[in-house]
N, CA, C and O atoms as a Tinker XYZ file with bonds, in Angstrom:
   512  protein
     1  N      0.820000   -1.196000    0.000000    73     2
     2  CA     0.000000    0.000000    0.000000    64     1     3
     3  C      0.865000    1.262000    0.000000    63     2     4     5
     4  O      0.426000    2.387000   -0.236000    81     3
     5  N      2.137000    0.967000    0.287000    73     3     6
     6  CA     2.811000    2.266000    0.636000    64     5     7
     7  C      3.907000    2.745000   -0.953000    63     6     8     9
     8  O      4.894000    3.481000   -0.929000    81     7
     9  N      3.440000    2.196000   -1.918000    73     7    10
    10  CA     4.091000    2.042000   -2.673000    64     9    11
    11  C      2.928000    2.480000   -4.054000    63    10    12    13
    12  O      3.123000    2.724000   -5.245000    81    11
    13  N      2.185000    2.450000   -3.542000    73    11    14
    14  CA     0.833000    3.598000   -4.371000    64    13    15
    15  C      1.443000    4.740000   -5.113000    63    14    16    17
    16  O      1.663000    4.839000   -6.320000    81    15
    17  N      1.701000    5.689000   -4.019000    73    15    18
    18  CA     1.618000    7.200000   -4.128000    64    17    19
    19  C      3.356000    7.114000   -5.401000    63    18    20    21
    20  O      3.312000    7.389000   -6.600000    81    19
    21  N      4.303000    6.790000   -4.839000    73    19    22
    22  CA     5.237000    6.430000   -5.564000    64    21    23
    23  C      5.428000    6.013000   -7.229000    63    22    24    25
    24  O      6.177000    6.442000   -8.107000    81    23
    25  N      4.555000    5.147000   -7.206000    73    23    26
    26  CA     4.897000    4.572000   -8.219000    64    25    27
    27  C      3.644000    5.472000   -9.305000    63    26    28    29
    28  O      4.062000    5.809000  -10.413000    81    27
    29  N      2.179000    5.818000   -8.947000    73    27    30
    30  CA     1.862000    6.706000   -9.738000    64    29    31
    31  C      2.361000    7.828000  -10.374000    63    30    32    33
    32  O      2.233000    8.298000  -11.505000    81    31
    33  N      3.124000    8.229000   -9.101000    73    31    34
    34  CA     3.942000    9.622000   -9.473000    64    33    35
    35  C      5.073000    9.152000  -10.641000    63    34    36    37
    36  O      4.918000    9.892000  -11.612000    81    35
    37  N      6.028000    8.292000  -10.850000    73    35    38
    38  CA     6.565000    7.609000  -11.752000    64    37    39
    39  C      5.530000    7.323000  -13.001000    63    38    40    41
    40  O      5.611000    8.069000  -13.977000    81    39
    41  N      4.920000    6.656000  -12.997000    73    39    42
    42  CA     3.618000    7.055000  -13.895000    64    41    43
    43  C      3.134000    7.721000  -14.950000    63    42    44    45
    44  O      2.916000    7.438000  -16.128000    81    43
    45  N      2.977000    8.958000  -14.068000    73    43    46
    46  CA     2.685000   10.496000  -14.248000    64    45    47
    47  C      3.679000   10.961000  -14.809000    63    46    48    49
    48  O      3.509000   11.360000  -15.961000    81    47
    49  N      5.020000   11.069000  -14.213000    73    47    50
    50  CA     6.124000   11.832000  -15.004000    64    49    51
    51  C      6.683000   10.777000  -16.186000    63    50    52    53
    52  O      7.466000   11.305000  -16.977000    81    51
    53  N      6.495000    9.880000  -16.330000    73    51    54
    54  CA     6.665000    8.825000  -17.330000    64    53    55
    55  C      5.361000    9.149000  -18.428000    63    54    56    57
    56  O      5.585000    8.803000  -19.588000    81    55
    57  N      4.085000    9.755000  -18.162000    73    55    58
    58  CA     3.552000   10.320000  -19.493000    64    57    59
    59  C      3.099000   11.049000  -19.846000    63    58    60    61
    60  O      2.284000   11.086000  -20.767000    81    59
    61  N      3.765000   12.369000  -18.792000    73    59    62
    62  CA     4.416000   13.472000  -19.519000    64    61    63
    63  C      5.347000   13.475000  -20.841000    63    62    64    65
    64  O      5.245000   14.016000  -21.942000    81    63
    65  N      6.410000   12.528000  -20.165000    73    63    66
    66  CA     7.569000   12.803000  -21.160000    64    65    67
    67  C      6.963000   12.032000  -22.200000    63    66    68    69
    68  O      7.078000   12.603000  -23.284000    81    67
    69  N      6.297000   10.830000  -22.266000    73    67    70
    70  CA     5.757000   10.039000  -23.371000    64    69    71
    71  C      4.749000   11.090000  -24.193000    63    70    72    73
    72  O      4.847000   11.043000  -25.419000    81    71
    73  N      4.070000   11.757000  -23.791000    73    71    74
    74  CA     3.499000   12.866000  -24.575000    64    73    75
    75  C      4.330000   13.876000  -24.642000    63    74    76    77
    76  O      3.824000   14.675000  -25.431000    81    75
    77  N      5.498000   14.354000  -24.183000    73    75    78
    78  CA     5.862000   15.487000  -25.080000    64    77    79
    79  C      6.955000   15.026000  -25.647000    63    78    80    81
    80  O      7.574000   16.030000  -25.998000    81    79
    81  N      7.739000   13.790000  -26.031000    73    79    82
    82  CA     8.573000   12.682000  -26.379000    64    81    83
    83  C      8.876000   12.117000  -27.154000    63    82    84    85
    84  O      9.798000   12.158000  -27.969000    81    83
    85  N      7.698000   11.213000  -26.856000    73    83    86
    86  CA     6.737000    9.783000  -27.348000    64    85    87
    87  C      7.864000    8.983000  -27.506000    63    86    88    89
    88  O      8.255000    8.521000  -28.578000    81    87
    89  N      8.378000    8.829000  -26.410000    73    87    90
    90  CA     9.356000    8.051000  -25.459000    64    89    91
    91  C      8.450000    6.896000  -24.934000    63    90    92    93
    92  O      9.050000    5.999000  -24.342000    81    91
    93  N      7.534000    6.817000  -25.018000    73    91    94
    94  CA     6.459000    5.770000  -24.828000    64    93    95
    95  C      6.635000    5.798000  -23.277000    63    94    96    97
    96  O      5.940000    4.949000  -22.719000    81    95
    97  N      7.447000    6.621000  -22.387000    73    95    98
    98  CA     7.114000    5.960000  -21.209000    64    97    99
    99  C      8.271000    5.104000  -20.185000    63    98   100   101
   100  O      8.580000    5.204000  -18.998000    81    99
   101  N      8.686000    4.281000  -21.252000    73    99   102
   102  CA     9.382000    3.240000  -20.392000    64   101   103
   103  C     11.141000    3.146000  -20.161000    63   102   104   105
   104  O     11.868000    2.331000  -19.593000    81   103
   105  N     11.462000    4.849000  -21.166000    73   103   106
   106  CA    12.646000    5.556000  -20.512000    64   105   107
   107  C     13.058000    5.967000  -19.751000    63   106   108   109
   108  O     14.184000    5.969000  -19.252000    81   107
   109  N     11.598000    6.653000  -19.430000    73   107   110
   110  CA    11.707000    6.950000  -17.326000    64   109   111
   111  C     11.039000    6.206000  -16.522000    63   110   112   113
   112  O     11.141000    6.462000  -15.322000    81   111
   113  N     10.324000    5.281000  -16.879000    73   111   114
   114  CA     9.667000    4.198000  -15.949000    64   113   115
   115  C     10.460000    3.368000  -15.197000    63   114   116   117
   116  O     10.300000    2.968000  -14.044000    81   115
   117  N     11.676000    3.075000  -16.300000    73   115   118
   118  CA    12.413000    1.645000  -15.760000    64   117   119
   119  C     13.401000    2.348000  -15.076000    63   118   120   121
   120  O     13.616000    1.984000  -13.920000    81   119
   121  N     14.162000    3.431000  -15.606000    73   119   122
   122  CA    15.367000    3.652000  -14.248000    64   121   123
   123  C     14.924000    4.094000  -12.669000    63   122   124   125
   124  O     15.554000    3.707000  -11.686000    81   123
   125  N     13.431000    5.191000  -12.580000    73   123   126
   126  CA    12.701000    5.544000  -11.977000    64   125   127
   127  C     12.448000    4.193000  -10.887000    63   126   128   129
   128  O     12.854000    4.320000   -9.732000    81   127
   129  N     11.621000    2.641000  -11.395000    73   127   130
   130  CA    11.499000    2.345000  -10.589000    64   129   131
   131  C     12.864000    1.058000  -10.097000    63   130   132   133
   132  O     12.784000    0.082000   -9.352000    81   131
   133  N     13.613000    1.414000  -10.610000    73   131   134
   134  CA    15.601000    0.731000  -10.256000    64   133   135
   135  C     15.762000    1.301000   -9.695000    63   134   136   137
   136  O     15.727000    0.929000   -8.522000    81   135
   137  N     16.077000    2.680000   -9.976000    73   135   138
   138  CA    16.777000    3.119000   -9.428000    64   137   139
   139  C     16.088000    4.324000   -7.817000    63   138   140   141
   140  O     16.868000    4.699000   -6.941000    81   139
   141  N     14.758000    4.648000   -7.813000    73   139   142
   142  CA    14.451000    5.122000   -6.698000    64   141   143
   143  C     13.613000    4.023000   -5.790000    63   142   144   145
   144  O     13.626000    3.578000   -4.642000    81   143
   145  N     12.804000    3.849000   -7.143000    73   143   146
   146  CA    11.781000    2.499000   -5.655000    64   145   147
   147  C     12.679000    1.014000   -5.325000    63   146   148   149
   148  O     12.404000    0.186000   -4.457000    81   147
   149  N     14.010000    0.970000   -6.464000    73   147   150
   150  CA    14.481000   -0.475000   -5.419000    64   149   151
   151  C     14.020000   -1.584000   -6.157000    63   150   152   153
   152  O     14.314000   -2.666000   -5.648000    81   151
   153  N     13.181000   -1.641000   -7.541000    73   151   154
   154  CA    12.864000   -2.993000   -8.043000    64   153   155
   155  C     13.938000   -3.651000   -8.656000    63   154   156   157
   156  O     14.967000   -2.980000   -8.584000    81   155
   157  N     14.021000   -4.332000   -9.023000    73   155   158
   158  CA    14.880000   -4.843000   -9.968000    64   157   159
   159  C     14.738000   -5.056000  -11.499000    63   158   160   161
   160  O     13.727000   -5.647000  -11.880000    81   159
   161  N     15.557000   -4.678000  -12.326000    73   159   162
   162  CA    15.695000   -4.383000  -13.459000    64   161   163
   163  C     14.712000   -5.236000  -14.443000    63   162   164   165
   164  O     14.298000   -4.663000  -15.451000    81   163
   165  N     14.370000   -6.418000  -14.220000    73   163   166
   166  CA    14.101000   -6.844000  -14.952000    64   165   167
   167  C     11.974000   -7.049000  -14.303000    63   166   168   169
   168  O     10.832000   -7.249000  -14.717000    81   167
   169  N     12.559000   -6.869000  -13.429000    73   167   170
   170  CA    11.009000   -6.508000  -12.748000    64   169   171
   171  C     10.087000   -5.144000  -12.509000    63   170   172   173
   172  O      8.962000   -4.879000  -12.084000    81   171
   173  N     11.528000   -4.266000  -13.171000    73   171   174
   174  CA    10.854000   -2.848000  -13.614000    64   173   175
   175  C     10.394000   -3.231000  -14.874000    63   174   176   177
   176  O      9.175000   -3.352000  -14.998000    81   175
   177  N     11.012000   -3.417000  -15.701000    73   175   178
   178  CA    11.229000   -3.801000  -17.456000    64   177   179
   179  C      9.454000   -4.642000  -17.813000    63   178   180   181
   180  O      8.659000   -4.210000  -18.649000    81   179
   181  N      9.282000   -5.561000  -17.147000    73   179   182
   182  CA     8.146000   -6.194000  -16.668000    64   181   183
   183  C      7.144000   -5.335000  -16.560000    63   182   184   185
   184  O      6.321000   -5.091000  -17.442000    81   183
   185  N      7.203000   -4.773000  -15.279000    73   183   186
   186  CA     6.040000   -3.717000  -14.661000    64   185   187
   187  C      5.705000   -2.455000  -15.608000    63   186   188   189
   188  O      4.569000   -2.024000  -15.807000    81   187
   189  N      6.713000   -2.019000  -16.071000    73   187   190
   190  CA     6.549000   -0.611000  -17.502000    64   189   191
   191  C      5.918000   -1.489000  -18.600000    63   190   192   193
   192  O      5.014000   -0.838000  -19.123000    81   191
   193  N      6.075000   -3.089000  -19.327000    73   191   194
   194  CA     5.208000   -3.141000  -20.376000    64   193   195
   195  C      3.529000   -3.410000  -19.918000    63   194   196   197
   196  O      2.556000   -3.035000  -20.573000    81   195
   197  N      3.500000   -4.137000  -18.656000    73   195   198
   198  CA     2.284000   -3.997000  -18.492000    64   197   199
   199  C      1.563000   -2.984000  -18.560000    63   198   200   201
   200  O      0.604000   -3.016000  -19.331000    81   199
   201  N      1.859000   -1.647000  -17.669000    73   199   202
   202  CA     1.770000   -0.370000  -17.878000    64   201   203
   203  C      1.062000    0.250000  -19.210000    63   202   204   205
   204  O      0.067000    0.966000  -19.328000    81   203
   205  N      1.880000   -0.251000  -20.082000    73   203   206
   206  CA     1.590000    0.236000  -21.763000    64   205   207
   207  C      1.035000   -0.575000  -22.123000    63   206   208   209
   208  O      1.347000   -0.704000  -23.307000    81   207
   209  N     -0.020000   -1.655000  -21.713000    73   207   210
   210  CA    -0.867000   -2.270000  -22.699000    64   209   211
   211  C     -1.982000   -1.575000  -23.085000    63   210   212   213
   212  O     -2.529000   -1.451000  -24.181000    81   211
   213  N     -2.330000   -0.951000  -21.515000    73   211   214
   214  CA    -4.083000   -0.588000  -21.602000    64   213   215
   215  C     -2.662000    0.855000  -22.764000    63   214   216   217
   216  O     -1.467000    1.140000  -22.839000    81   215
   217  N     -4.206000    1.293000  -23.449000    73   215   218
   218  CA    -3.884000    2.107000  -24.439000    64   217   219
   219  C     -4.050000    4.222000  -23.774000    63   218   220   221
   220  O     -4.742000    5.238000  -23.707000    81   219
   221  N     -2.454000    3.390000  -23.404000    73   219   222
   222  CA    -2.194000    4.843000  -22.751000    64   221   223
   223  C     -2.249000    6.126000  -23.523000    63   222   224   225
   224  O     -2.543000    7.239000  -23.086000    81   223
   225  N     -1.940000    5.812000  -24.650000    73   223   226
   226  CA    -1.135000    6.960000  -25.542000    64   225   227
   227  C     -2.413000    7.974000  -26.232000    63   226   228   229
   228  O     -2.247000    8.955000  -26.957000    81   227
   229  N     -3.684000    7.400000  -25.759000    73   227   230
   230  CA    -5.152000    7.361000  -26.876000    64   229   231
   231  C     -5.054000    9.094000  -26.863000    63   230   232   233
   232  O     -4.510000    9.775000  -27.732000    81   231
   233  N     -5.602000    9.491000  -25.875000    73   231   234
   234  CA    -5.799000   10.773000  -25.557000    64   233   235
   235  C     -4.623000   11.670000  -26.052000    63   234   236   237
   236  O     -4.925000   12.773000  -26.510000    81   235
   237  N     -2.891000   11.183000  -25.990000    73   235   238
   238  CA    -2.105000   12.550000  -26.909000    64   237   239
   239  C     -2.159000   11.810000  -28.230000    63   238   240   241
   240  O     -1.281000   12.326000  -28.923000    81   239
   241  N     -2.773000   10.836000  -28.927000    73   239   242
   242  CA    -2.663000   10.458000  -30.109000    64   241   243
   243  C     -3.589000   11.489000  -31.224000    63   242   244   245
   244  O     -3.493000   11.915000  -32.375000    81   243
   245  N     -4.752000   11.583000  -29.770000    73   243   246
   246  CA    -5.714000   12.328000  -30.490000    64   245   247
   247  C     -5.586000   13.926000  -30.425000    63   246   248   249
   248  O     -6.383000   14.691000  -30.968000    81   247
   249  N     -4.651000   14.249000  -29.805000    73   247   250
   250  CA    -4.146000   15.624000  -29.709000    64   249   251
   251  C     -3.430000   15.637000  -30.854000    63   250   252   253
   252  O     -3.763000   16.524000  -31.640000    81   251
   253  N     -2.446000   14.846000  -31.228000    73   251   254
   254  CA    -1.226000   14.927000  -32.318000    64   253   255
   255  C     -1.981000   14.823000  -33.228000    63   254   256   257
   256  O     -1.764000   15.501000  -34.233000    81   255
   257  N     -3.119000   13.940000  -33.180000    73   255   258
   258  CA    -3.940000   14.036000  -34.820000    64   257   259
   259  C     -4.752000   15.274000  -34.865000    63   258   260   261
   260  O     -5.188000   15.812000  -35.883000    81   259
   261  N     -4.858000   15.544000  -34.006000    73   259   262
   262  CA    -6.098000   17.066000  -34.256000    64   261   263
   263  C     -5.060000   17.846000  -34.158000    63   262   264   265
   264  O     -5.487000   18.990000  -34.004000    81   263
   265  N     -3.880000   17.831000  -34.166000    73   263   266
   266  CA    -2.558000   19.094000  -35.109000    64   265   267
   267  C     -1.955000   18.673000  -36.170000    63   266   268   269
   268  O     -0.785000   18.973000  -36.407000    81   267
   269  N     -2.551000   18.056000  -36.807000    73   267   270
   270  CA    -1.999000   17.561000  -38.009000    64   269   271
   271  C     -0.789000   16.762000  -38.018000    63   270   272   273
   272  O     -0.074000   16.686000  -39.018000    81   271
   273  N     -0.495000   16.047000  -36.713000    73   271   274
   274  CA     1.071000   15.824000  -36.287000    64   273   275
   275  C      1.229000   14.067000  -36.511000    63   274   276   277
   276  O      2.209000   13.490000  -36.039000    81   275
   277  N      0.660000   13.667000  -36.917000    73   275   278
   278  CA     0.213000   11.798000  -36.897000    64   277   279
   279  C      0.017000   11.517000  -38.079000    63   278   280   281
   280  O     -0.821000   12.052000  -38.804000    81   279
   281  N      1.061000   10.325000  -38.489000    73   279   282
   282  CA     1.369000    9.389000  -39.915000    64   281   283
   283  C      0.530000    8.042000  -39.523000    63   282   284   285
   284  O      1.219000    7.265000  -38.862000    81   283
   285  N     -0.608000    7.653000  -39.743000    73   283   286
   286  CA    -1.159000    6.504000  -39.080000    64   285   287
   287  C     -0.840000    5.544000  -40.027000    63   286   288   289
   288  O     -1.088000    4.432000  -39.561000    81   287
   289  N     -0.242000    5.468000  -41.550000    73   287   290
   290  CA     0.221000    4.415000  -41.579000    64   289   291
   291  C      1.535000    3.760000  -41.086000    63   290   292   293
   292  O      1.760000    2.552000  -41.025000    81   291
   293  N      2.568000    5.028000  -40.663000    73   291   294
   294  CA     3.947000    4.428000  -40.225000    64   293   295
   295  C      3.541000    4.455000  -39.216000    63   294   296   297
   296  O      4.337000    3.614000  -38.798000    81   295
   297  N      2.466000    4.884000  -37.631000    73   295   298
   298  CA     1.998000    4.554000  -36.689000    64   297   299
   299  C      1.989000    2.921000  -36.791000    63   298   300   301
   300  O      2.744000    2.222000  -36.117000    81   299
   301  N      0.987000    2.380000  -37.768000    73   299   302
   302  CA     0.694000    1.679000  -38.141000    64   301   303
   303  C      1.892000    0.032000  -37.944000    63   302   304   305
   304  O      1.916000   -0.870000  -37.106000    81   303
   305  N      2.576000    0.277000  -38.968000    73   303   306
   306  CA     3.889000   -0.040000  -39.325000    64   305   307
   307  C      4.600000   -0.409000  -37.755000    63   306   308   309
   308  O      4.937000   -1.527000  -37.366000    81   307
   309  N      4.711000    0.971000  -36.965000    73   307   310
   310  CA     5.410000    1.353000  -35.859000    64   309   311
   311  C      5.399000   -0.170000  -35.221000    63   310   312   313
   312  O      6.188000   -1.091000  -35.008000    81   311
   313  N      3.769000    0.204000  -35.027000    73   311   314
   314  CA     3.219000   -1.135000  -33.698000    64   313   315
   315  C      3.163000   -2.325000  -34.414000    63   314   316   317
   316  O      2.759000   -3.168000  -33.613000    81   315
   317  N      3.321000   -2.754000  -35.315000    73   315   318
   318  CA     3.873000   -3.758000  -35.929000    64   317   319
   319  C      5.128000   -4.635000  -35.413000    63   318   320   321
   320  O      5.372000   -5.706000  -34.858000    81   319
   321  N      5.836000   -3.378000  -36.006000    73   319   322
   322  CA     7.561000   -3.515000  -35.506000    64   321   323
   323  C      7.378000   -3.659000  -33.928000    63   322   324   325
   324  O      8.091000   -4.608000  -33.601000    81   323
   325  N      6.808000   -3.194000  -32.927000    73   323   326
   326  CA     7.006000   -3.166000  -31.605000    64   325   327
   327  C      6.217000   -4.275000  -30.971000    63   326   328   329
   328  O      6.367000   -4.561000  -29.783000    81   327
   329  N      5.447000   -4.847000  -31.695000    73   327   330
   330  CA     4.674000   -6.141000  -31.390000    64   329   331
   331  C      5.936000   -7.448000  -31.732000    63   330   332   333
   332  O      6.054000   -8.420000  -30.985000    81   331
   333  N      6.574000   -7.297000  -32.648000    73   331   334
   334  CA     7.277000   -8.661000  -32.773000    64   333   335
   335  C      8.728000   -8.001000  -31.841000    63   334   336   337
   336  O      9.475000   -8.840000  -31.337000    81   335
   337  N      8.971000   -6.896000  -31.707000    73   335   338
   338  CA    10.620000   -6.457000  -31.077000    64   337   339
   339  C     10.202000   -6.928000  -30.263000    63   338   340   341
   340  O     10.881000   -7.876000  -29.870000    81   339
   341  N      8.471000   -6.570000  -29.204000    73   339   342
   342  CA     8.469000   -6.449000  -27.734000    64   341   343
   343  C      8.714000   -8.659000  -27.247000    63   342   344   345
   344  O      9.156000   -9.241000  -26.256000    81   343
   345  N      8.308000   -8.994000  -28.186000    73   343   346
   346  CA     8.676000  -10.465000  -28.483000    64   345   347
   347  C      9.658000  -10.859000  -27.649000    63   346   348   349
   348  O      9.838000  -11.236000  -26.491000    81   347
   349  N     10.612000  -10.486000  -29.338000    73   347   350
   350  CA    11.821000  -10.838000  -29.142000    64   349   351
   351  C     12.823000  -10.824000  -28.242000    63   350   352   353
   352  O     13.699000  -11.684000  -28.146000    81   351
   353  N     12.675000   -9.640000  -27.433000    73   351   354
   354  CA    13.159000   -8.357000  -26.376000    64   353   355
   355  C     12.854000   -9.255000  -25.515000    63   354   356   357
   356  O     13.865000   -9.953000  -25.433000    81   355
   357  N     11.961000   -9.718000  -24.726000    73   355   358
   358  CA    11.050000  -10.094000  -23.783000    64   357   359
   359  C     11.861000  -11.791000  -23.612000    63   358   360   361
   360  O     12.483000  -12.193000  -22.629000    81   359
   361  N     11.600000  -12.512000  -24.868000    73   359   362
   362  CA    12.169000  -13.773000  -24.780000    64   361   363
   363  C     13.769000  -13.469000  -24.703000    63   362   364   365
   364  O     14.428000  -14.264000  -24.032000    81   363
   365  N     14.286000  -12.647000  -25.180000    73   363   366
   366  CA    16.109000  -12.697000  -24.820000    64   365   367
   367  C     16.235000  -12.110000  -23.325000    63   366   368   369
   368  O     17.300000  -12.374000  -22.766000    81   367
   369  N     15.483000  -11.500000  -22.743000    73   367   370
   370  CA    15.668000  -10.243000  -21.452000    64   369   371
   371  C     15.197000  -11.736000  -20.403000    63   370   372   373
   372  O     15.846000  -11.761000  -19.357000    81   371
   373  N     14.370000  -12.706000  -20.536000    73   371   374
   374  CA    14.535000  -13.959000  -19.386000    64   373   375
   375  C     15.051000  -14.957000  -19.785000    63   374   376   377
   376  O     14.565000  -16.033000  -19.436000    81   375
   377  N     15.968000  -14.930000  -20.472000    73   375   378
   378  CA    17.213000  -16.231000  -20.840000    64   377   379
   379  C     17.286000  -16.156000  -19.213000    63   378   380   381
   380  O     16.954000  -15.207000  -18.503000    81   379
   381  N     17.889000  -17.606000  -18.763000    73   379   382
   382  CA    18.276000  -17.416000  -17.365000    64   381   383
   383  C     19.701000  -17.214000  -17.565000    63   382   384   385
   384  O     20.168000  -17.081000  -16.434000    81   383
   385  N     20.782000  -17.110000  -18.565000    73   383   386
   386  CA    21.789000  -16.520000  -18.979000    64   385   387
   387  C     22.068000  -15.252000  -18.681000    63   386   388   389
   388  O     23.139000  -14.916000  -18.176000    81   387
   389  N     20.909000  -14.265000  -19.036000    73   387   390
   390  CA    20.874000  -12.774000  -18.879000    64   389   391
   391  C     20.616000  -12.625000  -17.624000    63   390   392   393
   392  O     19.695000  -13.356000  -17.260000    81   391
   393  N     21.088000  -11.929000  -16.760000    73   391   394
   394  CA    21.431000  -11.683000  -15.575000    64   393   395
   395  C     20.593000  -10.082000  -15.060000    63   394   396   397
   396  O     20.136000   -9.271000  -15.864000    81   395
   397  N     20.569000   -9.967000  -13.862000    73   395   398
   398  CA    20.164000   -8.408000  -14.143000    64   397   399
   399  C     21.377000   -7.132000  -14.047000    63   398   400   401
   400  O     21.463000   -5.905000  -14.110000    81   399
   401  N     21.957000   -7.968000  -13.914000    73   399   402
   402  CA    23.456000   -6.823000  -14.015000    64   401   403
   403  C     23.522000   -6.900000  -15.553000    63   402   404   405
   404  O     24.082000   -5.935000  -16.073000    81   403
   405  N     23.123000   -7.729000  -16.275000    73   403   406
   406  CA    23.695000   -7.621000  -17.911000    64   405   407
   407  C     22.381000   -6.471000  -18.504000    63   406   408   409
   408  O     22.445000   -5.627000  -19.398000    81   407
   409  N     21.392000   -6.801000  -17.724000    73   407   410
   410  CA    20.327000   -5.837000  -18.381000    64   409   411
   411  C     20.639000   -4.404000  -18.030000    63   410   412   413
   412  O     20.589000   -3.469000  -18.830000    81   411
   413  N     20.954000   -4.327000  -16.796000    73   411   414
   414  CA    21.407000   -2.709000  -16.543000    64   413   415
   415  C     22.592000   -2.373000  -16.991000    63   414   416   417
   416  O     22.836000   -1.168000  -16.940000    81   415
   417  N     23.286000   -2.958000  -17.352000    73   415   418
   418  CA    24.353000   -2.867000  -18.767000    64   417   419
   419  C     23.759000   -2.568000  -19.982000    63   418   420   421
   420  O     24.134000   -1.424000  -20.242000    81   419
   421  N     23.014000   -2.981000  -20.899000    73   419   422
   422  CA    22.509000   -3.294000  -21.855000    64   421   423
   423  C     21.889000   -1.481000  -21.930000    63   422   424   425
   424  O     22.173000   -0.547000  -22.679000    81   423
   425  N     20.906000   -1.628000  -20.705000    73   423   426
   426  CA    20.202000   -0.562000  -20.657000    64   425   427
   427  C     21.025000    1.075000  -20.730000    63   426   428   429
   428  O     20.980000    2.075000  -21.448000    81   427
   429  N     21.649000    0.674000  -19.696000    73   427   430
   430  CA    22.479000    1.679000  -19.892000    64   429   431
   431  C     23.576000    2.300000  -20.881000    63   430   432   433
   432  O     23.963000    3.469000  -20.907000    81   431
   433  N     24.037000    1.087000  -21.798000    73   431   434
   434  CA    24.464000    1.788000  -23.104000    64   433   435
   435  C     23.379000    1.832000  -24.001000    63   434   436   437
   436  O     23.630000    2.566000  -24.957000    81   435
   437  N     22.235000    1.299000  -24.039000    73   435   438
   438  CA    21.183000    1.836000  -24.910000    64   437   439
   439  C     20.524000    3.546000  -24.816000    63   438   440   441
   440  O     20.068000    4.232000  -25.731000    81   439
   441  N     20.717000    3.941000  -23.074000    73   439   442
   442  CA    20.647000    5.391000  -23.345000    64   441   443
   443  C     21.614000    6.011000  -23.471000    63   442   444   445
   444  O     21.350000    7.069000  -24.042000    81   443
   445  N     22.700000    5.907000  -23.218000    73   443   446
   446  CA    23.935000    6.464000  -23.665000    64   445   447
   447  C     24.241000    6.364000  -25.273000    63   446   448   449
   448  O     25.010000    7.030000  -25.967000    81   447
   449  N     23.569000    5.547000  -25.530000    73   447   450
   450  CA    24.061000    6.346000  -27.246000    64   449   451
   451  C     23.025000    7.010000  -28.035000    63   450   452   453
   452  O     23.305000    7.570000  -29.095000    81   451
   453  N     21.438000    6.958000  -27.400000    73   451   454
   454  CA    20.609000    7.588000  -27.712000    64   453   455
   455  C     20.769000    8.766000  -26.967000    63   454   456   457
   456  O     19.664000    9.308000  -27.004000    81   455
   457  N     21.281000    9.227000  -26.531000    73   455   458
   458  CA    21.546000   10.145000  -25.565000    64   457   459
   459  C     22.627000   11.263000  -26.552000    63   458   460   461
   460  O     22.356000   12.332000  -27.099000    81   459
   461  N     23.883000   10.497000  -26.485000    73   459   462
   462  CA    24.926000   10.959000  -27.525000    64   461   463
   463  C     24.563000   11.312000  -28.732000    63   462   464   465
   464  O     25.150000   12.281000  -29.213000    81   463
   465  N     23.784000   10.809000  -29.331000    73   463   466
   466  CA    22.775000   10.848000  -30.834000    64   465   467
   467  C     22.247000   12.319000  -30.416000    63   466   468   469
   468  O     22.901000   13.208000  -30.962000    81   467
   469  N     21.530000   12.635000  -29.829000    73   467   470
   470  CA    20.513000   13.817000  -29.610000    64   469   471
   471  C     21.648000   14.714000  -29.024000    63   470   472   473
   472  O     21.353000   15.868000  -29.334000    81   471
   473  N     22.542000   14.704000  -28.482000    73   471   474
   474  CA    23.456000   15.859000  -27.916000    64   473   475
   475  C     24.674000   16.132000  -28.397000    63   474   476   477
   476  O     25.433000   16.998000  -27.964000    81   475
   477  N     24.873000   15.378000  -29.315000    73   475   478
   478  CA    26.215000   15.287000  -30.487000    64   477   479
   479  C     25.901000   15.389000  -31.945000    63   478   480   481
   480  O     26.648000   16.073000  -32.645000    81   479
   481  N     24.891000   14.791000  -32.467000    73   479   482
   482  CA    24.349000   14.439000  -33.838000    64   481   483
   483  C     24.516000   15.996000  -34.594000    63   482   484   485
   484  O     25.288000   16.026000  -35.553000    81   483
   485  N     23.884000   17.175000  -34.237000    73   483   486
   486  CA    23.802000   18.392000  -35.331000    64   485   487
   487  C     25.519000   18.577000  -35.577000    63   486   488   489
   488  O     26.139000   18.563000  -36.640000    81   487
   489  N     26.078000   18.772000  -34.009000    73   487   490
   490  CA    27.573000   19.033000  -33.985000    64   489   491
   491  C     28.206000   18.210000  -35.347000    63   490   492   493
   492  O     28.409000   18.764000  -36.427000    81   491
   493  N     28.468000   16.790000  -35.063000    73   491   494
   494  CA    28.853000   16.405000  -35.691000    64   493   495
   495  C     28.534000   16.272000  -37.416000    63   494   496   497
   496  O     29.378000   16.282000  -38.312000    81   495
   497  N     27.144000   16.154000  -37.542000    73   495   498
   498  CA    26.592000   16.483000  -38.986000    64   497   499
   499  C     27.285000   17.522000  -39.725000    63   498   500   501
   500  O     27.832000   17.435000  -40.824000    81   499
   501  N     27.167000   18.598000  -38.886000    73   499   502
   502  CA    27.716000   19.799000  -39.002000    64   501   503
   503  C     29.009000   20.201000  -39.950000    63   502   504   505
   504  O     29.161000   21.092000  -40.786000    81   503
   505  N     29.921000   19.095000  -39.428000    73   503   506
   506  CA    31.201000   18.791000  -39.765000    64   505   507
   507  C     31.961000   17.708000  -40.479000    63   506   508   509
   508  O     33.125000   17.321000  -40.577000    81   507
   509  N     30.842000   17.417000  -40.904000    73   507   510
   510  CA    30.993000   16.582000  -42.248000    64   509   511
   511  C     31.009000   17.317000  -43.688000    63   510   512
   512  O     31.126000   16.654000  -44.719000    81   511
């Protein structure tokens, strides 16, 4: 029960950024609940896709479409691709091989170069 107020608030600031983002959410979900509430990596990773089944996104989808801002066939396409990744992802992330130290590895150079991409990319374009 004491773990309510917490984890909504994670939640909440998880779709914010997914609406002003469309980070879907589970960029700040999963370190959020590692790294402040104490779950474990692969039981955050878990808890954020459940999260995103019910159809969170409905309400800024329909904002982005009433600004002219939404491709619904590469939408389309999108959740395609994220239906067989979330698969694939899912069956390699509980190998009992994969460890949760390898996932917070994994994870953590996955935002570090998306990270580097967005804070290096014009620079470097630039200078080509």
């Amino acid at each position: 029960m004491d773990m309510i107020w917490p984890i909504l608030l994670v939640g909440f600031v998880a779709g914010i950024a997914g609406g002003m983002f469309g980070i879907g959410g589970g960029a700040i979900m999963v370190p959020a609940l590692v790294l402040l509430l104490g779950m474990s990596q692969k039981l955050s990773t878990g808890t954020s896709i459940i999260a995103q089944i019910f159809p969170i996104g409905i309400l800024a989808a329909i904002v982005y479409y009433r600004a002219g801002n939404v491709n619904i066939r590469q939408g389309i396409l999108l959740a395609i691709g994220l239906i067989i990744g979330n698969l694939l992802g899912a069956l390699f992330a509980n190998q009992v091989f994969v460890s949760d130290q390898l996932m917070k590895k994994l994870y953590g150079l996955f935002l570090l170069a998306v990270g580097a991409r967005y804070l290096l990319w014009d620079y470097v374009a630039s200078r080509l």
